[in-house]
VOGURO-33698 format. One record per atom (N, C-alpha, C, O): z, x, y; residue in three letters; residue number from 1. Coordinates in pm, 1 decimal, padded with zeros to 6 digits. Example, Ala and Ser with C-alpha at 12.3 -4.5 7.8 and 13.67 -1.06 7.14 Angstrom:
2
+----------+----------+----------+--------+--------+
|       zz |       xx |       yy | gudren | vodren |
+----------+----------+----------+--------+--------+
|  00780.0 |  01319.0 | -00569.0 |    ALA |      1 |
|  00780.0 |  01230.0 | -00450.0 |    ALA |      1 |
|  00780.0 |  01320.0 | -00330.0 |    ALA |      1 |
|  00846.5 |  01423.6 | -00331.9 |    ALA |      1 |
|  00708.0 |  01285.0 | -00225.0 |    SER |      2 |
|  00714.0 |  01367.0 | -00106.0 |    SER |      2 |
|  00787.0 |  01290.0 |  00003.0 |    SER |      2 |
|  00803.9 |  01340.9 |  00113.8 |    SER |      2 |
+----------+----------+----------+--------+--------+
***
This chain:
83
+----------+----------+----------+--------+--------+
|       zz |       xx |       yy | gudren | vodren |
+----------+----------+----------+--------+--------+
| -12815.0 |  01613.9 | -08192.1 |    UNK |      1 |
| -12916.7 |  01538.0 | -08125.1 |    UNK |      1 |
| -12927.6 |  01402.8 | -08193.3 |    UNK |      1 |
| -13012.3 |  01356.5 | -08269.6 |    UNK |      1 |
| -12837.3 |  01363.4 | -08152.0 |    UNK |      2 |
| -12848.6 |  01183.3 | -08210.6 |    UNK |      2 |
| -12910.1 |  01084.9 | -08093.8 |    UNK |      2 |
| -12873.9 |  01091.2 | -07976.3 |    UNK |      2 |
| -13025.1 |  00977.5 | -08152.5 |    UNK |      3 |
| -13067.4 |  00899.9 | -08151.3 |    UNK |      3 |
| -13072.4 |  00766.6 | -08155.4 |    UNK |      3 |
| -13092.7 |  00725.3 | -08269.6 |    UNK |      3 |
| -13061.5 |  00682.2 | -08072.6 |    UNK |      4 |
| -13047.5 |  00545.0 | -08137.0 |    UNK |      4 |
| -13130.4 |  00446.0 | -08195.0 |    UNK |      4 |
| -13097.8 |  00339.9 | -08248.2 |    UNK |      4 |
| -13268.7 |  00507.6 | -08172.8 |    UNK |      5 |
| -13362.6 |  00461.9 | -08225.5 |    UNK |      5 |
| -13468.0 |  00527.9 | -08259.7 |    UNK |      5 |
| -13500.7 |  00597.7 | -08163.6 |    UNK |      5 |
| -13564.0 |  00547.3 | -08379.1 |    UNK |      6 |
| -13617.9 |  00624.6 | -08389.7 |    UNK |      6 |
| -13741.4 |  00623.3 | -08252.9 |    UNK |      6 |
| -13768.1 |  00723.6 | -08186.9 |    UNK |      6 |
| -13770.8 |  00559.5 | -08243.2 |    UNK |      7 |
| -13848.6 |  00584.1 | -08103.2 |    UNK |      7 |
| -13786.5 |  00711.4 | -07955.5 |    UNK |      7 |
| -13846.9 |  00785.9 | -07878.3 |    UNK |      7 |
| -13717.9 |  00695.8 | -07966.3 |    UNK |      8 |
| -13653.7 |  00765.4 | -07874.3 |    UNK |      8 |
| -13620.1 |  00946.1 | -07934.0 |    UNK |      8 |
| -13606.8 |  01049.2 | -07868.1 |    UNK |      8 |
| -13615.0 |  00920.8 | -08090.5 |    UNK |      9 |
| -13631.0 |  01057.2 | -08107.8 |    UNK |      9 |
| -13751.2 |  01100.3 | -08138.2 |    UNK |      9 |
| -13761.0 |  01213.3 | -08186.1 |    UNK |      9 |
| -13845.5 |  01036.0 | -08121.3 |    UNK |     10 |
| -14001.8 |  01110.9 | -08117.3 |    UNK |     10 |
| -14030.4 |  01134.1 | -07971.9 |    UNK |     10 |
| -14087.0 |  01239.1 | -07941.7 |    UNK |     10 |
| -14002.7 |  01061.2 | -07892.5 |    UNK |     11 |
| -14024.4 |  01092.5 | -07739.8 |    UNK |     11 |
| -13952.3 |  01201.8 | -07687.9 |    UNK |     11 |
| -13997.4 |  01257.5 | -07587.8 |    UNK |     11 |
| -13829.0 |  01248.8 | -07748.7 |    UNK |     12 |
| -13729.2 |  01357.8 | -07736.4 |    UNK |     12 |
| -13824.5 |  01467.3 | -07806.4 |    UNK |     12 |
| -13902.6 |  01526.6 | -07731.9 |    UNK |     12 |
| -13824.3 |  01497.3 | -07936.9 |    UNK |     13 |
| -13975.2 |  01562.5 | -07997.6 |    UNK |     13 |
| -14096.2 |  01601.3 | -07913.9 |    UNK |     13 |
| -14137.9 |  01716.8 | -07923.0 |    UNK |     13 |
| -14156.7 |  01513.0 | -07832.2 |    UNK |     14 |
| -14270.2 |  01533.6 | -07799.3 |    UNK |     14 |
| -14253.1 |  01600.9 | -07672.5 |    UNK |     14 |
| -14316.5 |  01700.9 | -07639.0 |    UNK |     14 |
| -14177.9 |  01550.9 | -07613.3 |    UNK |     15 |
| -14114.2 |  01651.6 | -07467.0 |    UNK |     15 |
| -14096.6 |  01784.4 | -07487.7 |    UNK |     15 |
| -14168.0 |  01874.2 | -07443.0 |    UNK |     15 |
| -13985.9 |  01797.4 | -07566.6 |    UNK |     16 |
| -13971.3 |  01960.0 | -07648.5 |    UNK |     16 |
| -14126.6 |  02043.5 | -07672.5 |    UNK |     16 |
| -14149.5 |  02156.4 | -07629.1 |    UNK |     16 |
| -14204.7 |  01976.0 | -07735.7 |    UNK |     17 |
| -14333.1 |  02035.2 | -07777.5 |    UNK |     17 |
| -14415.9 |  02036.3 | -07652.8 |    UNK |     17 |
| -14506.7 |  02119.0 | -07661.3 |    UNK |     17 |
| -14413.4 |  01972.9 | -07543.3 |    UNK |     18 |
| -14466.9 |  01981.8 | -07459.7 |    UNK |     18 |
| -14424.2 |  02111.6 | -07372.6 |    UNK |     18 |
| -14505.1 |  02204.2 | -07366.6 |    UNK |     18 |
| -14322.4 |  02120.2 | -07317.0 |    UNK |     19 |
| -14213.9 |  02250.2 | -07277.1 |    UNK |     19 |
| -14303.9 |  02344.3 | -07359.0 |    UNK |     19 |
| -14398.3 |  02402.3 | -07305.5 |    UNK |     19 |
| -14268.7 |  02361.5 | -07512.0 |    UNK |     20 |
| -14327.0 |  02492.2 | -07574.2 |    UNK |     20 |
| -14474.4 |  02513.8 | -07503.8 |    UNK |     20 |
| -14485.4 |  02616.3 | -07436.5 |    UNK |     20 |
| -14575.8 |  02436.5 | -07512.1 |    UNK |     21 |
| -14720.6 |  02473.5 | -07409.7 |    UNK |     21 |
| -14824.7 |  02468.3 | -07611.7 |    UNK |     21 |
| -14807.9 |  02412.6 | -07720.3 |    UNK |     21 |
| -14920.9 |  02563.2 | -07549.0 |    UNK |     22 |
| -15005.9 |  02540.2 | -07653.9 |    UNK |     22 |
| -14931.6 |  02646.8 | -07778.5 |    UNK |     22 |
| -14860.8 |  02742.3 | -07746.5 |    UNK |     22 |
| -14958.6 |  02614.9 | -07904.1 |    UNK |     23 |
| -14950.4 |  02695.6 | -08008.4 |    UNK |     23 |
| -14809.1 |  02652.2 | -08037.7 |    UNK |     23 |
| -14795.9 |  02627.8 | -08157.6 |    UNK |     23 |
| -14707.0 |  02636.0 | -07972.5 |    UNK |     24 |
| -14602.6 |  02620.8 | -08037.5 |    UNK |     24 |
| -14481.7 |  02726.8 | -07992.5 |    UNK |     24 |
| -14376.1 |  02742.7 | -08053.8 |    UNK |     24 |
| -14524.0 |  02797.4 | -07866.9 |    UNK |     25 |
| -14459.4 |  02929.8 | -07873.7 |    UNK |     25 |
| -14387.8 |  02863.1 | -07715.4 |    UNK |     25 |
| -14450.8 |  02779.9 | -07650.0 |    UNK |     25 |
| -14292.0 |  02899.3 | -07684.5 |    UNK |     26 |
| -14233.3 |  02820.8 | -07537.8 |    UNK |     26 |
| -14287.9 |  02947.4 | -07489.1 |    UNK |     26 |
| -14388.9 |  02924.9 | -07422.5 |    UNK |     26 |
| -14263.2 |  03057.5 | -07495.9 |    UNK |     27 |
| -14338.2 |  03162.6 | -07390.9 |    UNK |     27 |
| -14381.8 |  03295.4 | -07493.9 |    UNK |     27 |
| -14396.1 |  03324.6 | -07612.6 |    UNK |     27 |
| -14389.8 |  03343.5 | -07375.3 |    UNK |     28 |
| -14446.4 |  03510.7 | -07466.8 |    UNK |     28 |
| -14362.5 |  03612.8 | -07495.8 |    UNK |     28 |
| -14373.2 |  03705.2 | -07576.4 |    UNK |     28 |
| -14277.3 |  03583.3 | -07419.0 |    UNK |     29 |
| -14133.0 |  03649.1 | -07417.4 |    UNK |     29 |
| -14090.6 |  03640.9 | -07608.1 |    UNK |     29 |
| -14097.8 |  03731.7 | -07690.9 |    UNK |     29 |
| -14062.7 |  03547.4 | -07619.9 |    UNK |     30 |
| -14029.3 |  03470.3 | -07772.0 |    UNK |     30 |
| -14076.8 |  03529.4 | -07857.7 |    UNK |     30 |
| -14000.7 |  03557.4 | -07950.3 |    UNK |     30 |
| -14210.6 |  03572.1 | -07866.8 |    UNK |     31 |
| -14255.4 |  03650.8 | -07979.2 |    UNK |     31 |
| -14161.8 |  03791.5 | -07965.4 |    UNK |     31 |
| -14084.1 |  03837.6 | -08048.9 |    UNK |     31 |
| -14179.9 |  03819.1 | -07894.6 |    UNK |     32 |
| -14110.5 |  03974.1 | -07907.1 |    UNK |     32 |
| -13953.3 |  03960.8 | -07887.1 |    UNK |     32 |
| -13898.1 |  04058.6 | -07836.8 |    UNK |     32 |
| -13892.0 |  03874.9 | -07913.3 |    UNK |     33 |
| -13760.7 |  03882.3 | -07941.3 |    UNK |     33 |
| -13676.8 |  03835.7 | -08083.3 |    UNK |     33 |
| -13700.1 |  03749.9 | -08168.5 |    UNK |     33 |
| -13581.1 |  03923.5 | -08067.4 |    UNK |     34 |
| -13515.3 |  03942.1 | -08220.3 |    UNK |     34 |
| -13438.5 |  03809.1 | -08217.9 |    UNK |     34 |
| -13396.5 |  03742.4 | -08123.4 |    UNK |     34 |
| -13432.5 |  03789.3 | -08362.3 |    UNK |     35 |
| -13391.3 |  03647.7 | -08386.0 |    UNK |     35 |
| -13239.2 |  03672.5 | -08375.3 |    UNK |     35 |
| -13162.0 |  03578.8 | -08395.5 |    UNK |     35 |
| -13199.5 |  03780.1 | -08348.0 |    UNK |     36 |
| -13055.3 |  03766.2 | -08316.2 |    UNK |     36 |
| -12975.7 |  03768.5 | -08212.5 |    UNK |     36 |
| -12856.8 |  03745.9 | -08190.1 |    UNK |     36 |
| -13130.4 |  03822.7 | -08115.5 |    UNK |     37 |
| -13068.1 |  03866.2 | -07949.5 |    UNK |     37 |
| -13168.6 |  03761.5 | -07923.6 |    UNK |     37 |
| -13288.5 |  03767.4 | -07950.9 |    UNK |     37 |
| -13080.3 |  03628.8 | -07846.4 |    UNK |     38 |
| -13218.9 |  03540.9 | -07811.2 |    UNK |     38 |
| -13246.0 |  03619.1 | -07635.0 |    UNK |     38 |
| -13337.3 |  03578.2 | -07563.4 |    UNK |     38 |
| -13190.8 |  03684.3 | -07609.1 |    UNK |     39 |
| -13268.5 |  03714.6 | -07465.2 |    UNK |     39 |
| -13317.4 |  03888.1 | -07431.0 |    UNK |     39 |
| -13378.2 |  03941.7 | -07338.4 |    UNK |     39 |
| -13248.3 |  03941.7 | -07571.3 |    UNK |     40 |
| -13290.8 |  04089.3 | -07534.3 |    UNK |     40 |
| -13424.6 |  04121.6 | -07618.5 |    UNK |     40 |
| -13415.0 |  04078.6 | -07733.4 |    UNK |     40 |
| -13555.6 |  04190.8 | -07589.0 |    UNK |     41 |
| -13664.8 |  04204.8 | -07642.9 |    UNK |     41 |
| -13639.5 |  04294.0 | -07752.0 |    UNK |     41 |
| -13538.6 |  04364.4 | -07751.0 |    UNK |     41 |
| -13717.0 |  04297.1 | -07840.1 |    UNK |     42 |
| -13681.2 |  04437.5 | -07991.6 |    UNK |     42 |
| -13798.4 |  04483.2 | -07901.0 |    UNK |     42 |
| -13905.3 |  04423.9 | -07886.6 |    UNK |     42 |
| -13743.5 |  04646.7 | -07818.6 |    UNK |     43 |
| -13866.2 |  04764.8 | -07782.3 |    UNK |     43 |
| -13854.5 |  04857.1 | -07864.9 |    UNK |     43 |
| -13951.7 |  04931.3 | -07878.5 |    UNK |     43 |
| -13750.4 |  04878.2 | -07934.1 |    UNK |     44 |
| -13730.7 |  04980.3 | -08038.4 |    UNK |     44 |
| -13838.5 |  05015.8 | -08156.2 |    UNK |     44 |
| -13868.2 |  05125.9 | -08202.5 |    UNK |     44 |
| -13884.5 |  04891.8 | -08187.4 |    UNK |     45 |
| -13948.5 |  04839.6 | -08324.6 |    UNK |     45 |
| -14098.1 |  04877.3 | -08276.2 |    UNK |     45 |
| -14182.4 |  04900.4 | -08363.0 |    UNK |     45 |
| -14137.8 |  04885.0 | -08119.2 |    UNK |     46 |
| -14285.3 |  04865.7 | -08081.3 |    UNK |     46 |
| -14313.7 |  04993.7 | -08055.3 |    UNK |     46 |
| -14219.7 |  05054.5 | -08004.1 |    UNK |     46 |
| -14460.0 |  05086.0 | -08082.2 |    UNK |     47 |
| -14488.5 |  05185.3 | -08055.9 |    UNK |     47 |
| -14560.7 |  05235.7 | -07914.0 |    UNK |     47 |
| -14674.2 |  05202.7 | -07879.8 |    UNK |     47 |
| -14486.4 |  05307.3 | -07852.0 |    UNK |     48 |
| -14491.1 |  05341.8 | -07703.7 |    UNK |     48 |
| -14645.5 |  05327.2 | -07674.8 |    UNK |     48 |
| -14704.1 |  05312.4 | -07782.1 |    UNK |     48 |
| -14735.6 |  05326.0 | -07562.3 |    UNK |     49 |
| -14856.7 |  05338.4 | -07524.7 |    UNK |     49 |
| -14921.6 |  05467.4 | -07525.3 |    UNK |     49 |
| -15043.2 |  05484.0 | -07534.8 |    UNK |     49 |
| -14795.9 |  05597.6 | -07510.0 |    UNK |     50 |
| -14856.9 |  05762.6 | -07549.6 |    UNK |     50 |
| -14889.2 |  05750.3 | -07672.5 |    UNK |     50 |
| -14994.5 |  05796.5 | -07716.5 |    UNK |     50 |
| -14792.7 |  05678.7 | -07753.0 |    UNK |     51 |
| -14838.1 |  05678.7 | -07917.6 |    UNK |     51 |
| -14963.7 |  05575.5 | -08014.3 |    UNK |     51 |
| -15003.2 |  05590.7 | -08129.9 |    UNK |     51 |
| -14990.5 |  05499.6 | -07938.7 |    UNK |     52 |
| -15101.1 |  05460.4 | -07969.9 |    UNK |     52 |
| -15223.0 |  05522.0 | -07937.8 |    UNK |     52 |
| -15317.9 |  05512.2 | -08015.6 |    UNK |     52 |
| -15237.4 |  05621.4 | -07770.1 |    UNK |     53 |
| -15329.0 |  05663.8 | -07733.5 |    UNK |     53 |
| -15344.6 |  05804.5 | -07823.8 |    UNK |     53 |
| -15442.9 |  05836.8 | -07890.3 |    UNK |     53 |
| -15270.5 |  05848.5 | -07813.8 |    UNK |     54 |
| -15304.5 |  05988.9 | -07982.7 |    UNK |     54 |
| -15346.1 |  06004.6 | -08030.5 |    UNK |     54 |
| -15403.2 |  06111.6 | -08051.5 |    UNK |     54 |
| -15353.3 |  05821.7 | -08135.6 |    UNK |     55 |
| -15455.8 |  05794.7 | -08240.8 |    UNK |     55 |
| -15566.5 |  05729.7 | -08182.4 |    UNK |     55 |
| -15642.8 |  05695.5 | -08272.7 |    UNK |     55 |
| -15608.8 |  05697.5 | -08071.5 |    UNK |     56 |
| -15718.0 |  05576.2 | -08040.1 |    UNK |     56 |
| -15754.4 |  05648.2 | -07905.7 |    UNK |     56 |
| -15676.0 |  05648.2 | -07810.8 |    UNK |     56 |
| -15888.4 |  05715.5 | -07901.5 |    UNK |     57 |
| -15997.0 |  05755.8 | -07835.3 |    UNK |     57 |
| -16044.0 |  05664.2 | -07726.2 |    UNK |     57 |
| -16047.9 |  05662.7 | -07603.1 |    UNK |     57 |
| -16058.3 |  05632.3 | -07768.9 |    UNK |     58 |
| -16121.1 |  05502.0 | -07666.1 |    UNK |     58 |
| -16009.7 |  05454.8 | -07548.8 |    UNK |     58 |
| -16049.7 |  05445.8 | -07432.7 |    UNK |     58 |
| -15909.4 |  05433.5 | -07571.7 |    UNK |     59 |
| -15740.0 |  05415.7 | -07545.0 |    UNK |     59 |
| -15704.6 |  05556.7 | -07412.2 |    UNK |     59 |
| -15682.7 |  05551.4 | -07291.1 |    UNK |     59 |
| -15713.4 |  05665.9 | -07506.4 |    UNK |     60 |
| -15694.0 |  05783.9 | -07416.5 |    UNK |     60 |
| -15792.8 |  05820.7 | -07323.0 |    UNK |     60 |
| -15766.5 |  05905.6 | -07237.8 |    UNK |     60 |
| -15926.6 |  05755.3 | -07330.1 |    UNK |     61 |
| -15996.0 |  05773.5 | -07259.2 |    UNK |     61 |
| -15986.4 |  05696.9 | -07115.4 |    UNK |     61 |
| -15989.8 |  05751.2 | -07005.0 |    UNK |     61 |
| -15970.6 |  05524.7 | -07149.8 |    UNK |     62 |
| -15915.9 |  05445.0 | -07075.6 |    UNK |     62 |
| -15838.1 |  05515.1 | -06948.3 |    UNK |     62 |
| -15867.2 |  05552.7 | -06834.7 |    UNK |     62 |
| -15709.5 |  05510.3 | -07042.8 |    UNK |     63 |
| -15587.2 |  05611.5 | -06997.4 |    UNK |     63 |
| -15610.1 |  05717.4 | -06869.1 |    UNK |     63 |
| -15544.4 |  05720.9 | -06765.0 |    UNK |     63 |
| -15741.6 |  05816.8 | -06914.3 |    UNK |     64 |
| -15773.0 |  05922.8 | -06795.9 |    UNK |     64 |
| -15826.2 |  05875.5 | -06712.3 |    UNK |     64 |
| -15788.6 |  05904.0 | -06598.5 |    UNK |     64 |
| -15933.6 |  05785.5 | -06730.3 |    UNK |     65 |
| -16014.8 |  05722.2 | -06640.7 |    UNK |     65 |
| -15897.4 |  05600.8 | -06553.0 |    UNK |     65 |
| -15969.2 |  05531.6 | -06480.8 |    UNK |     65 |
| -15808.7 |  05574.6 | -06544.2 |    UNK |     66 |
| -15715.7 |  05479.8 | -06516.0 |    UNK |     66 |
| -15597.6 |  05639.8 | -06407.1 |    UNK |     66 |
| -15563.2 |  05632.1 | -06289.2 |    UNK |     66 |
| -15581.5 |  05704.3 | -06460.0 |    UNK |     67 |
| -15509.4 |  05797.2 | -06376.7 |    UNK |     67 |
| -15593.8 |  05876.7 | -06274.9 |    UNK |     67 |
| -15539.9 |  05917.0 | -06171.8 |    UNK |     67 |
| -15757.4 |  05906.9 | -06306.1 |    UNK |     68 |
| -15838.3 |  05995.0 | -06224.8 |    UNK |     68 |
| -15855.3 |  05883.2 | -06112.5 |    UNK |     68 |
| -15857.3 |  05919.1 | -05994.8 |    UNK |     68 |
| -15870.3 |  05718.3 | -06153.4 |    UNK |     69 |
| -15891.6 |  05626.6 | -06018.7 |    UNK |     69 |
| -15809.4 |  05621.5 | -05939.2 |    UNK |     69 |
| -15835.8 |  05619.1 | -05819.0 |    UNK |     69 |
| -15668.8 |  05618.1 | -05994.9 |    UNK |     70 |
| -15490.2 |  05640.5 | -05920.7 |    UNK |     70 |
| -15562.9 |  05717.3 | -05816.6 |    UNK |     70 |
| -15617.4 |  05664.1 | -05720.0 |    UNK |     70 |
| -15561.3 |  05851.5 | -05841.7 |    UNK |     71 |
| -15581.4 |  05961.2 | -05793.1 |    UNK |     71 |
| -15676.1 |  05957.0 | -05675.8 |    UNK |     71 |
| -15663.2 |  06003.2 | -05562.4 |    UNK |     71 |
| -15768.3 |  05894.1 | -05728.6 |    UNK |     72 |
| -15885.3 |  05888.4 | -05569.5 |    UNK |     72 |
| -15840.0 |  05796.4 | -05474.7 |    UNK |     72 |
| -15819.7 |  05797.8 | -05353.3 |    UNK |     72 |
| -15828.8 |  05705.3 | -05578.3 |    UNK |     73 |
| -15729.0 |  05558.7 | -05419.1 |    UNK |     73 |
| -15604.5 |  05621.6 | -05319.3 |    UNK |     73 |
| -15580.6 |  05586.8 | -05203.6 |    UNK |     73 |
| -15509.3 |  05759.2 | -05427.1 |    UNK |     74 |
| -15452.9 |  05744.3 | -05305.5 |    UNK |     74 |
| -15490.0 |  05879.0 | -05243.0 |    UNK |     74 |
| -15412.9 |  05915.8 | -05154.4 |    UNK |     74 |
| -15554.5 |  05929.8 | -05260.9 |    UNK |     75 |
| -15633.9 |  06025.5 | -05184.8 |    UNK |     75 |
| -15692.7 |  05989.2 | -05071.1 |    UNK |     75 |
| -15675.5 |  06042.3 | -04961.4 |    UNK |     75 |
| -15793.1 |  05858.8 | -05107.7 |    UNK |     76 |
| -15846.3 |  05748.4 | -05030.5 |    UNK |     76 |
| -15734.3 |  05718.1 | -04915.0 |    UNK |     76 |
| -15769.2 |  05763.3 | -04805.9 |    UNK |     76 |
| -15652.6 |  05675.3 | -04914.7 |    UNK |     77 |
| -15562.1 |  05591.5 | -04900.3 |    UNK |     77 |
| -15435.5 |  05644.8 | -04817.9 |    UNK |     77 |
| -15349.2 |  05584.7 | -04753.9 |    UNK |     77 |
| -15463.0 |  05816.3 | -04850.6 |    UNK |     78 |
| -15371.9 |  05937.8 | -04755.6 |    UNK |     78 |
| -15230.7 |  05892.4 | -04820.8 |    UNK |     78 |
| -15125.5 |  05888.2 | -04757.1 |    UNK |     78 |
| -15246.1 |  05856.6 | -04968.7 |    UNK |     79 |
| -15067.7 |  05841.7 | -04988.2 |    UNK |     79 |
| -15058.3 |  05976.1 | -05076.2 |    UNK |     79 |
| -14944.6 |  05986.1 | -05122.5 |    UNK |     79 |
| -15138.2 |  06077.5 | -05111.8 |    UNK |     80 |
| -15108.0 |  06161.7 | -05208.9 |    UNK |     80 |
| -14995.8 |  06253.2 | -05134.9 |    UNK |     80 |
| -14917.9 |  06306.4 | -05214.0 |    UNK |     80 |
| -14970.7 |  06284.7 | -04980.1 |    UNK |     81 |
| -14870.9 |  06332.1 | -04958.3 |    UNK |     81 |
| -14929.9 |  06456.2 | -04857.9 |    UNK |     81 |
| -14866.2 |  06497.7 | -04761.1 |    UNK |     81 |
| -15107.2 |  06524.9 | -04912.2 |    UNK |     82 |
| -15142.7 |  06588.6 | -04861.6 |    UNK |     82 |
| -15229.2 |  06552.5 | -04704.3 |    UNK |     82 |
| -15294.4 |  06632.1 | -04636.8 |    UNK |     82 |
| -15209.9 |  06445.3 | -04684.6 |    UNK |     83 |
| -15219.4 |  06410.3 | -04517.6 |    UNK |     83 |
| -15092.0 |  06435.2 | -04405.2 |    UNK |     83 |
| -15107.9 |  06406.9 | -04286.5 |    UNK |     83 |
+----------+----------+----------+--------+--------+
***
């Protein structure tokens, strides 16, 4: 990235930082990717959503209350199969 004037490489700079958005991060994607795979996510490393709810009450509770609503909408809704 050569320059011919320093003016022109701060305006090159500031564009770049603009692209990234606030904080510095270009997306959200970015955090969760390995610095060696720039496009494949590390899921390996992250602990599934059954495994957080195990330990966290509040979480598993969520969780039921989130599957018992499934359940009435499509009941509601005649997609459960039994219409």
């Amino acid at each position: 990235m050569k320059a011919k004037s320093w003016k022109k490489f701060v305006k090159k700079k500031d564009e770049e930082e603009e692209k990234k958005g606030p904080g510095g991060v270009a997306s959200l994607a970015s955090l969760f990717l390995d610095a060696d795979q720039e496009t494949a996510p590390v899921t390996d490393s992250l602990p599934s959503l059954e495994s957080i709810a195990e330990e966290n009450d509040t979480l598993r509770g969520l969780l039921a209350e989130r599957q018992a609503l499934e359940n009435q909408m499509a009941r509601l809704t005649g997609q459960d199969g039994s219409s």
